[in-house]
NUPARO-923730 format. One line per field, with one value per residue: residue number from 1; x, y, z of N, C-alpha, C, CB in turn. Coordinates in steps of 0.001 Angstrom, whole numbers, plus 500000, padded with zeros to 6 digits. Glycine has a CB too. Layout:
! residues N
num <- (NUM|...)
n_xx <- (X|...)
n_yy <- (Y|...)
n_zz <- (Z|...)
ca_xx <- (X|...)
ca_yy <- (Y|...)
ca_zz <- (Z|...)
c_xx <- (X|...)
c_yy <- (Y|...)
c_zz <- (Z|...)
cb_xx <- (X|...)
cb_yy <- (Y|...)
cb_zz <- (Z|...)
! end
This chain:
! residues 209
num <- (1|2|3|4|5|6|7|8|9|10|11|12|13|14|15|16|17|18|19|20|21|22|23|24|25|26|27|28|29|30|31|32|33|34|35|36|37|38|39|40|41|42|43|44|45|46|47|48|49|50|51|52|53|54|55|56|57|58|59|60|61|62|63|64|65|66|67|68|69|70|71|72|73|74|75|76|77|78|79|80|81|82|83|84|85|86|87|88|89|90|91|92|93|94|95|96|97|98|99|100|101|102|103|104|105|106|107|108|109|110|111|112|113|114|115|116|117|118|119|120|121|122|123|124|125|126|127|128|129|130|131|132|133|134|135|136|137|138|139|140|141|142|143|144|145|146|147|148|149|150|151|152|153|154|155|156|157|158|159|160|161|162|163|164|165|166|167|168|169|170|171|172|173|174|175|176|177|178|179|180|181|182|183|184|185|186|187|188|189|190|191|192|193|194|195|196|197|198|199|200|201|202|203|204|205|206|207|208|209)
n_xx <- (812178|814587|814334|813940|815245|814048|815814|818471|820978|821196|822957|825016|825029|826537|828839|831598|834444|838454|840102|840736|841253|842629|842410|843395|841324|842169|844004|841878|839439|841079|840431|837943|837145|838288|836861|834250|834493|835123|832700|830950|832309|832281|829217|828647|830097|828648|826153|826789|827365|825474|823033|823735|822848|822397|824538|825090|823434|824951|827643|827215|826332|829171|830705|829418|830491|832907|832995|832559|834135|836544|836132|835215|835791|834536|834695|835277|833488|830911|831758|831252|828510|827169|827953|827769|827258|828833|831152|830159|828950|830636|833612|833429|830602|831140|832453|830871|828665|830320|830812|827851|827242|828287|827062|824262|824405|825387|823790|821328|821094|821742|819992|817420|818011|817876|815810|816213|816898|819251|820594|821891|823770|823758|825466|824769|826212|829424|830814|833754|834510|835423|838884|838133|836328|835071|831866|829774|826688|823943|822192|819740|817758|814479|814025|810636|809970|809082|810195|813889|815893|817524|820668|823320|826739|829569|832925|835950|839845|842770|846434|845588|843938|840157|837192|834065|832615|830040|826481|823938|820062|817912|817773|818855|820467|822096|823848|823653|821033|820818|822423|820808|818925|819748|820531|817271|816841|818082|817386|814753|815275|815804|818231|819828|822936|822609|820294|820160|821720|820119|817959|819746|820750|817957|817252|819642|819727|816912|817350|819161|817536)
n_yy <- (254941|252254|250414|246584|245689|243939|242573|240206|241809|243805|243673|244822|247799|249374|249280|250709|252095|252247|253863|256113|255595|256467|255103|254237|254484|252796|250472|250220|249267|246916|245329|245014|241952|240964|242395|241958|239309|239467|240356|238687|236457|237079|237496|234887|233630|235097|234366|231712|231823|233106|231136|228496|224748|222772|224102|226078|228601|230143|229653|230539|233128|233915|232943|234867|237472|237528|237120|239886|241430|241112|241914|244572|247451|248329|249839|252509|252528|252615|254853|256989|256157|257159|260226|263891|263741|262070|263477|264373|262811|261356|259818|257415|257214|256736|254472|252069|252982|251596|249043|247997|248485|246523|244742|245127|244730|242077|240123|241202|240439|237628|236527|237659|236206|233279|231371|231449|229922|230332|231544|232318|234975|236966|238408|240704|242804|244673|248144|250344|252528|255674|256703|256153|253546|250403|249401|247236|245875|243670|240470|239537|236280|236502|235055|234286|234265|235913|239321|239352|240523|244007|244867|247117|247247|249463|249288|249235|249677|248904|248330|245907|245136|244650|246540|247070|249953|251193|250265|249678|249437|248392|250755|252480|254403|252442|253121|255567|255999|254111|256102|258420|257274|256672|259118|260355|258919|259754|262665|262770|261756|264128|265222|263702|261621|259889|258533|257437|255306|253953|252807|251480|249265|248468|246839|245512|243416|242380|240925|239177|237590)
n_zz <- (548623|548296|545574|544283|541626|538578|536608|535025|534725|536398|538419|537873|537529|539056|538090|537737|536956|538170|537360|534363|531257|528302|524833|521747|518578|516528|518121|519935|518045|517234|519955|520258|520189|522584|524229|523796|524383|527436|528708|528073|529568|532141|532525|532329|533857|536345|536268|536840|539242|540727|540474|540205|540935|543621|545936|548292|550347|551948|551184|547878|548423|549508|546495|545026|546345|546019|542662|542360|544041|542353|539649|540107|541534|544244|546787|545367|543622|544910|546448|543970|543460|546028|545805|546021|548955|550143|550929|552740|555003|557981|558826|560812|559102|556454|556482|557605|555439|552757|553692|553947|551490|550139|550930|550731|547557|547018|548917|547808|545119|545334|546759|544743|542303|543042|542705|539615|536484|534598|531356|528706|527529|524442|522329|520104|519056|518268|519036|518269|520592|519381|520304|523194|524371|524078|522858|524290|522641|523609|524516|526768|527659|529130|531948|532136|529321|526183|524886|524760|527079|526710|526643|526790|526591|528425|527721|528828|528813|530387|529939|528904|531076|531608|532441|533428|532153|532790|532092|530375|530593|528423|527394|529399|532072|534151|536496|537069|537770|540335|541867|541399|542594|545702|546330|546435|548487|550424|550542|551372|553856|554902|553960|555575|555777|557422|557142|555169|555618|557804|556210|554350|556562|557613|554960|554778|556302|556255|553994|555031|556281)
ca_xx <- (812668|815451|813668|814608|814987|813942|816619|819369|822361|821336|824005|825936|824952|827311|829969|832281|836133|838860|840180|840555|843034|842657|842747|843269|840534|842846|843580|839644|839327|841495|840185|836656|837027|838302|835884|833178|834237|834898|831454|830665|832706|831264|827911|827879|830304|828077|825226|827065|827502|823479|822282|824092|822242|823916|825402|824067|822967|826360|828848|826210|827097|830827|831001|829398|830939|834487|833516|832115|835330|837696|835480|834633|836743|833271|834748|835274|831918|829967|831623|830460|826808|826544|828009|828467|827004|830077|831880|829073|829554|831820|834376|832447|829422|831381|833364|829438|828144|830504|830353|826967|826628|828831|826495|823294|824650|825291|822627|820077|820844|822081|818010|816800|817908|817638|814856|816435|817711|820171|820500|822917|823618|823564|826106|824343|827431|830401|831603|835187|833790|837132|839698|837883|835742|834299|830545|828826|825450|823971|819997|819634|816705|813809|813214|809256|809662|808708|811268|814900|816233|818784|821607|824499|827612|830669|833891|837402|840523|844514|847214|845040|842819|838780|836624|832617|832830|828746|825648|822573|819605|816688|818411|818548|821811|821855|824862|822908|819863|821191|822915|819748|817942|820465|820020|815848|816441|818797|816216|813904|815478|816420|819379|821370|823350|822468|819021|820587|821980|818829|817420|820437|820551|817067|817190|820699|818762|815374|817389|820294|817090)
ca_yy <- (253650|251565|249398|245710|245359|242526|241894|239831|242144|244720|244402|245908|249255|249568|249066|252250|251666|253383|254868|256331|255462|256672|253949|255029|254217|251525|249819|249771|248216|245384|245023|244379|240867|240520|243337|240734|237749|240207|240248|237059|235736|237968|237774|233929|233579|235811|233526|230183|231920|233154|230175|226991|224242|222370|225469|226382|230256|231095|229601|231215|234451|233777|232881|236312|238074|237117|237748|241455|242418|241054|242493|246139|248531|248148|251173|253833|252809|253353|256306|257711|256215|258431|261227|264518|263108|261124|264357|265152|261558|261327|258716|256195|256647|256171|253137|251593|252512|251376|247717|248030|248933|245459|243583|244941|243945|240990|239608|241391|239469|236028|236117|237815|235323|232141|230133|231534|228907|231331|231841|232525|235958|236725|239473|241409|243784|245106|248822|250847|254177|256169|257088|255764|252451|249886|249018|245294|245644|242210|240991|238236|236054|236433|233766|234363|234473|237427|239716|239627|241997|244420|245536|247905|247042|250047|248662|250304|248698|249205|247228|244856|244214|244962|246755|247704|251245|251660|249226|250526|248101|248592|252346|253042|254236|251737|253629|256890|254941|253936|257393|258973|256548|257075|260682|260523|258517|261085|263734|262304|261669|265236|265167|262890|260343|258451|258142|256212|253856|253125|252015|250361|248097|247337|246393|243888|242567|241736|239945|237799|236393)
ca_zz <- (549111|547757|544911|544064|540052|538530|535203|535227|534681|537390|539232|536516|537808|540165|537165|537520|536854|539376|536078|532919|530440|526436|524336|520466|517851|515892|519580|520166|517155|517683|521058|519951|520332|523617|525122|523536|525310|528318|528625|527952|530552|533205|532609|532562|535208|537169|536430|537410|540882|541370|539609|540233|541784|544761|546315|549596|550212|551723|549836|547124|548958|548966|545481|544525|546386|545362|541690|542685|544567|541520|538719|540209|542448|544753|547424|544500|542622|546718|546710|543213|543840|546821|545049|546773|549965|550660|551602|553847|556261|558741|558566|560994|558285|555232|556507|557755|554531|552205|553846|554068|550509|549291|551892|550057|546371|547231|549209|547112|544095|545587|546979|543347|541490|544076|541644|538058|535574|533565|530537|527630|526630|523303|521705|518848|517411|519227|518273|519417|520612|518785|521046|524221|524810|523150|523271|523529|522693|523726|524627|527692|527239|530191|532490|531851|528100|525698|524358|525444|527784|525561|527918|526310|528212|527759|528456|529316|529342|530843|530168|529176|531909|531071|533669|533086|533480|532501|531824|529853|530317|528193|526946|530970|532831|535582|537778|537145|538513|541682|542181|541805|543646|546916|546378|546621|550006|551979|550425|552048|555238|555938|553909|556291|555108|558063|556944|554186|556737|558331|555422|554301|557597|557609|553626|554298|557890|556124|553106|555223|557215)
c_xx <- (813568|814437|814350|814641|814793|814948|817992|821012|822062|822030|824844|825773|825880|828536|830801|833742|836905|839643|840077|842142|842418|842937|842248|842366|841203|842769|842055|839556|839840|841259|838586|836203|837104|837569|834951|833549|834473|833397|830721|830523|832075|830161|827518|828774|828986|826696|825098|826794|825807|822864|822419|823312|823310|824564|824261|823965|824483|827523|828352|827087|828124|831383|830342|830433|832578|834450|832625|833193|836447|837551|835411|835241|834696|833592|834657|833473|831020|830249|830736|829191|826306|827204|828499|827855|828367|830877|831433|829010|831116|832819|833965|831493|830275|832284|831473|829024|829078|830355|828724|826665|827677|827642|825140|823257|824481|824460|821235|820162|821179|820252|817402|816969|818385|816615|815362|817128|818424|819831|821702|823087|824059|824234|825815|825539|828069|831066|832616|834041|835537|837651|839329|837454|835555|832764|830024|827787|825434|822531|820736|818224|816005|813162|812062|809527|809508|810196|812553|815519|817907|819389|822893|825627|828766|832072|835002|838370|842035|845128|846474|844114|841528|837999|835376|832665|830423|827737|824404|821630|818293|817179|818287|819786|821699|823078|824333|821766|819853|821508|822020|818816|818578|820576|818907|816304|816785|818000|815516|813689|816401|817937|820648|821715|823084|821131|819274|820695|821309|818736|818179|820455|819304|817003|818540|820189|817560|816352|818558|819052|816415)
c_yy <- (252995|250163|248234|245406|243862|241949|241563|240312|243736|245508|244972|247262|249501|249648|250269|251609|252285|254051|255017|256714|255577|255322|254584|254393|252911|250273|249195|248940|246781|245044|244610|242995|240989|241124|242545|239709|238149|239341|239243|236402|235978|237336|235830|233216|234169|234730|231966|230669|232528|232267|228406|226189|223255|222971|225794|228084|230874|230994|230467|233037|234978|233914|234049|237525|238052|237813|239340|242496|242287|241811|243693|246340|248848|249270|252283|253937|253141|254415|257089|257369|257228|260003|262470|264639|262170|262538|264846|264130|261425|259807|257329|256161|256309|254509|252005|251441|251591|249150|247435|248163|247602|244800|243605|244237|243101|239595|240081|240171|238240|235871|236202|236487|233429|231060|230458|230507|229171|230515|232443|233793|236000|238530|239880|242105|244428|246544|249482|252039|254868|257211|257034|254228|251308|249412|247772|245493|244285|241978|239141|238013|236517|235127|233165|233884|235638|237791|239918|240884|242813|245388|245918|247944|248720|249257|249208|249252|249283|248230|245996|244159|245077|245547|247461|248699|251835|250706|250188|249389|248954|250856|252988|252919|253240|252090|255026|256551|255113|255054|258016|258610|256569|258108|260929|259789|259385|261979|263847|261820|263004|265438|264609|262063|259372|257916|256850|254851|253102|252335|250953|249011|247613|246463|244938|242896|241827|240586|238943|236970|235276)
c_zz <- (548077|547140|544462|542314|539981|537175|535726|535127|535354|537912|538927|536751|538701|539011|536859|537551|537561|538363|535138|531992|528693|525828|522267|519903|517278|517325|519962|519447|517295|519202|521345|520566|521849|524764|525083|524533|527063|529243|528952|529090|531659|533621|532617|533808|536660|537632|537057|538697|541384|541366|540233|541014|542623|545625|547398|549886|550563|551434|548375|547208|548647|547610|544776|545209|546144|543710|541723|543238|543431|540293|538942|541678|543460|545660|546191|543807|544191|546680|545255|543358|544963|546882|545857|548604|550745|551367|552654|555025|557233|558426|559110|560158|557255|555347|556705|556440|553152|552920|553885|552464|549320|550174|550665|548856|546423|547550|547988|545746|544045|545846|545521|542653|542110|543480|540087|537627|535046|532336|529913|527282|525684|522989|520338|518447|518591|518251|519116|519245|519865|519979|522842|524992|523864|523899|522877|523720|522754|524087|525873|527652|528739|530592|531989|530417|527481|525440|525172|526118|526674|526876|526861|527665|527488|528976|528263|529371|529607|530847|530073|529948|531702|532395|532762|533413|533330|531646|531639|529678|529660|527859|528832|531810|534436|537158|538058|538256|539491|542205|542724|543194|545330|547364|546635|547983|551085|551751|551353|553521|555612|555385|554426|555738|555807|557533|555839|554595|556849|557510|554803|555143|557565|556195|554086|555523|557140|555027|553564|555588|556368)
cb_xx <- (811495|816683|813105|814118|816305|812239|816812|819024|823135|821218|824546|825328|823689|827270|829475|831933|836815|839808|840719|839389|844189|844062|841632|844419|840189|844797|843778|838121|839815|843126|840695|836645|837887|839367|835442|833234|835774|834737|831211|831706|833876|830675|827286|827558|831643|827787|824929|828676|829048|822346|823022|825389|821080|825029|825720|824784|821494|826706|829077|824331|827380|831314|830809|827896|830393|834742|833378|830971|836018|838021|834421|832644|837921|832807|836198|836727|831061|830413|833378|830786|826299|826513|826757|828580|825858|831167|832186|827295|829666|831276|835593|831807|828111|832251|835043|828470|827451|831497|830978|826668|826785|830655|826089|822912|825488|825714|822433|819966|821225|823481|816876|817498|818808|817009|812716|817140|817335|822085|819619|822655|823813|821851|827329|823110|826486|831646|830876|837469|833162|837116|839934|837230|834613|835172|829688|828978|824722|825056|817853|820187|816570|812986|812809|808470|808817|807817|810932|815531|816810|818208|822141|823926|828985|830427|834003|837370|840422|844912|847833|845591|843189|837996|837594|831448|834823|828949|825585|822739|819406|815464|816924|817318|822352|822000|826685|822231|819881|822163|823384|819116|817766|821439|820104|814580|817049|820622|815343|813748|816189|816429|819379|821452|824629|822466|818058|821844|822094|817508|816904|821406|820798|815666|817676|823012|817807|813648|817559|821810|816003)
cb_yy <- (252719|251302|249888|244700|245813|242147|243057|239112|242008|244455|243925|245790|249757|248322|248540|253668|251830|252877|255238|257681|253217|257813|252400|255191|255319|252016|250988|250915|248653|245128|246060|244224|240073|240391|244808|240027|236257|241746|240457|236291|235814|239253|238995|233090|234443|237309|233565|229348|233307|233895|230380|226743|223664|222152|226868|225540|230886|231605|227687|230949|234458|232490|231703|236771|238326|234971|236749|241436|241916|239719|242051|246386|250624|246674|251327|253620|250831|252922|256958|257680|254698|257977|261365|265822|262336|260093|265214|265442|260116|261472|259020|256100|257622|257408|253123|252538|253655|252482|247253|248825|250933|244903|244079|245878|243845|241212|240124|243189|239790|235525|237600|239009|236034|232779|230434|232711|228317|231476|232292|231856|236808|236093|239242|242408|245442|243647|249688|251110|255033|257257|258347|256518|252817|248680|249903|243516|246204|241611|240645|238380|234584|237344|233959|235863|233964|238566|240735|239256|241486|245502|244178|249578|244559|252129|247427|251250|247463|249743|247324|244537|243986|243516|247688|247258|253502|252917|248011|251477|246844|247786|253573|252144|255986|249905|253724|257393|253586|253097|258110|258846|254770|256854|261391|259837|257263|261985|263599|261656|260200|264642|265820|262234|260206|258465|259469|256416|253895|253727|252681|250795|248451|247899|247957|244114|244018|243050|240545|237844|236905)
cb_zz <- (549456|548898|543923|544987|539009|538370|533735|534785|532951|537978|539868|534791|538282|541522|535909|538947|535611|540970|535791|532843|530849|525760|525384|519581|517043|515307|520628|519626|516167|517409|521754|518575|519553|523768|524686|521944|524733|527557|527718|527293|530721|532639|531109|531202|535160|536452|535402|537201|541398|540689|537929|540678|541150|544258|544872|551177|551576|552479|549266|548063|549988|549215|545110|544757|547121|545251|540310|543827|546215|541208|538502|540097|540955|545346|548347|542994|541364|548472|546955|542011|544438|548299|544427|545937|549476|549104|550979|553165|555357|560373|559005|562207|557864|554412|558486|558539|554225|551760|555094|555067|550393|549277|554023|549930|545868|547626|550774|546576|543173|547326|548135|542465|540335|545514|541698|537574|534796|533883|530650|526468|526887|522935|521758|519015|515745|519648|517480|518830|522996|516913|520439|524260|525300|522466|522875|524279|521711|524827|521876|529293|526564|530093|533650|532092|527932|526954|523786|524826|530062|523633|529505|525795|528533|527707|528265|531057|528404|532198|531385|529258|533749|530377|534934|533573|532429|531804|532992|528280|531765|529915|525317|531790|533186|535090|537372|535560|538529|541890|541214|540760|543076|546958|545325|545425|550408|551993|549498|551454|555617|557732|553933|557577|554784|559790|556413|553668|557993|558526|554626|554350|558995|557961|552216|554457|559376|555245|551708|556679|558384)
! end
């Protein structure tokens, strides 16, 4: 079954980029900074729009899903989550699931985090990977209390513009995750992709109501 996480930069699993562009070691380096506030921005943007009080569930909605389609190529990352299953759907399932699979995001974590107060994240040390990325290790506090959640962001960039291509929460691939986890459901339903469906529709049905 499709499980609901409970940490605040989740939805970061879905974070795949629609490409790949080299970026030299020196470059990285001086790009440190702005991969950091990258980040930053994101992750507390992200939180104004789950969080804010005043905001009614589907302007709530709206305002996620706006920064989910500007932030992340959301058709290419659906397709790599369902992996080599996508070649196996017909064109009515992959058009179904891929709306079906912005509907779930969306809703799932406008409900998840529907009583959270946010919170500040907190950037521990930023390094260039050489001749590819750079990495923001960073820790977000927990609602509850107790030790902060430690989320490793990697970040990619072209021409300047920044895209999450991979989120590690707690040392845990969170696009692997999901992959997997979309892979154990068609297993399980016989290998169809529709089985996926199902469960997709009843999962975005139980959480609009």
């Amino acid at each position: 079954m499709i499980t609901r996480r409970t940490t605040l930069v989740a939805f970061f699993i879905l974070a795949l980029a629609f490409w790949v562009s080299p970026v030299s070691a020196n470059a990285a380096a001086m790009n440190d900074a702005t991969a950091e506030t990258f980040v930053k921005s994101l992750a507390q943007e992200a939180v104004h729009a789950l969080t804010a009080k005043g905001i009614s569930r589907p302007d709530r909605i709206k305002h996620f899903r706006i920064l989910l389609r500007q932030n992340f190529d959301v058709p290419f990352i659906g397709r790599w989550v369902l992996g080599r299953y996508w070649r196996k759907a017909s064109d009515a399932q992959k058009e179904e699931y891929l709306k079906l699979f912005e509907d779930y995001v969306v809703i799932t974590y406008v409900e998840r985090f529907d009583q959270y107060s946010g919170d500040s994240i907190k950037v521990v040390k930023t390094i260039s990977d050489p001749g590819k990325d750079t990495l923001v290790f960073s820790e977000i506090p927990r609602p509850s209390g107790g030790a902060p959640i430690r989320v490793d962001w990697r970040v990619r960039s072209k021409s300047d513009i920044y895209k999450i291509i991979d989120v590690h929460v707690e040392g845990i691939s969170m696009s692997q995750s999901q992959r997997k986890e979309f892979s154990s459901v068609i297993r399980s339903k016989g290998g169809k992709v529709e089985g996926l469906l199902t469960v997709l529709r009843a999962k975005v049905k139980s959480l609009s109501n």
